[in-house]
C-alpha positions in Angstrom: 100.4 130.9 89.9 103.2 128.8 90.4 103.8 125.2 91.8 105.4 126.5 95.1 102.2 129.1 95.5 100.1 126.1 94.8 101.5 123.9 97.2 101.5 127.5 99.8 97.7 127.4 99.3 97.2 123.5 100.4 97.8 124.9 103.9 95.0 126.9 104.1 92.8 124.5 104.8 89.9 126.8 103.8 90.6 126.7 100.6 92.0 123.0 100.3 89.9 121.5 97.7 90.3 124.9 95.1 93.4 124.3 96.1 94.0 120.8 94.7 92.1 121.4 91.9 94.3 124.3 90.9 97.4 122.4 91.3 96.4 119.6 89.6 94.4 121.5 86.4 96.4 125.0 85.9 100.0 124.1 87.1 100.4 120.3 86.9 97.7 120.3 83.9 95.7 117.1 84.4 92.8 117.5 83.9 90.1 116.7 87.1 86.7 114.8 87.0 85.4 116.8 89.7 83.2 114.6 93.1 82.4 117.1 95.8 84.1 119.8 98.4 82.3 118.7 100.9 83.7 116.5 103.6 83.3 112.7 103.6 82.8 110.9 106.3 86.3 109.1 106.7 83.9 105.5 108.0 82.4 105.8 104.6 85.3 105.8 102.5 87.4 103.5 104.1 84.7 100.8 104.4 85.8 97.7 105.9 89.4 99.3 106.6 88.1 101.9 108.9 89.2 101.9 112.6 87.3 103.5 115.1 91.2 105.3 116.0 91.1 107.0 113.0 88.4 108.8 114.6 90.3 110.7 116.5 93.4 111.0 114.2 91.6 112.3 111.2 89.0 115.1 111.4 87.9 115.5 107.7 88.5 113.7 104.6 88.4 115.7 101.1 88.2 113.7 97.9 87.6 116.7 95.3 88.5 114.9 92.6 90.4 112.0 90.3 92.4 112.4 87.2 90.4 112.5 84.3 90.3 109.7 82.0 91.3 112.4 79.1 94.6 113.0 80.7 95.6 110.2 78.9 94.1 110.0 75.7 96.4 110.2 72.9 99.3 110.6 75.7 101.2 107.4 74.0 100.5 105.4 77.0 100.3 101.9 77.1 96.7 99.6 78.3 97.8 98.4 81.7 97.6 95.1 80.7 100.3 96.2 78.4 102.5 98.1 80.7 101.9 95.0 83.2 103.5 92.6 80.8 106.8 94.7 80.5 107.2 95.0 84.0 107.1 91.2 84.0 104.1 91.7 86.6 101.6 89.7 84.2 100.5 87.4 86.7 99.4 90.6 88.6 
């Protein structure tokens, strides 16, 4: 598979979260601490920032997944604290 046929496959809403999780593990190769492929209710993760519009904008909400910590073990990446400081956003 490539990126382009990974991206193809996001449309088929079907398929959407094997979708991500292919693009994200086999072609982009992070790897994914897998939640759920069920739908979540878009008032429950948006908490105090929901909108009773959204109701009617959004029908589902996926959250398959998050980068996995491991991604970036041994990657040569800084701490944020770190990586904060050289952007000269340490007050942040």
């Amino acid at each position: 598979m490539t990126i382009p046929s990974a991206l193809e496959r996001l449309c088929n809403t079907s398929e959407i979260c094997a979708a991500v999780i292919d693009l994200f593990e086999k072609e982009l190769r992070f790897p994914i601490q897998r939640i759920t492929e069920l739908p979540v209710p878009i008032n429950d993760l948006l908490k105090d920032n929901y909108r009773e519009s959204f109701r009617h904008a959004v029908e589902k909400v996926y959250f398959p997944g998050v980068v996995s910590e491991e991604a970036f073990d041994g990657a040569g990446g800084k701490e944020m604290a770190d990586a904060l400081i050289d952007a000269g956003l340490a007050d942040y």
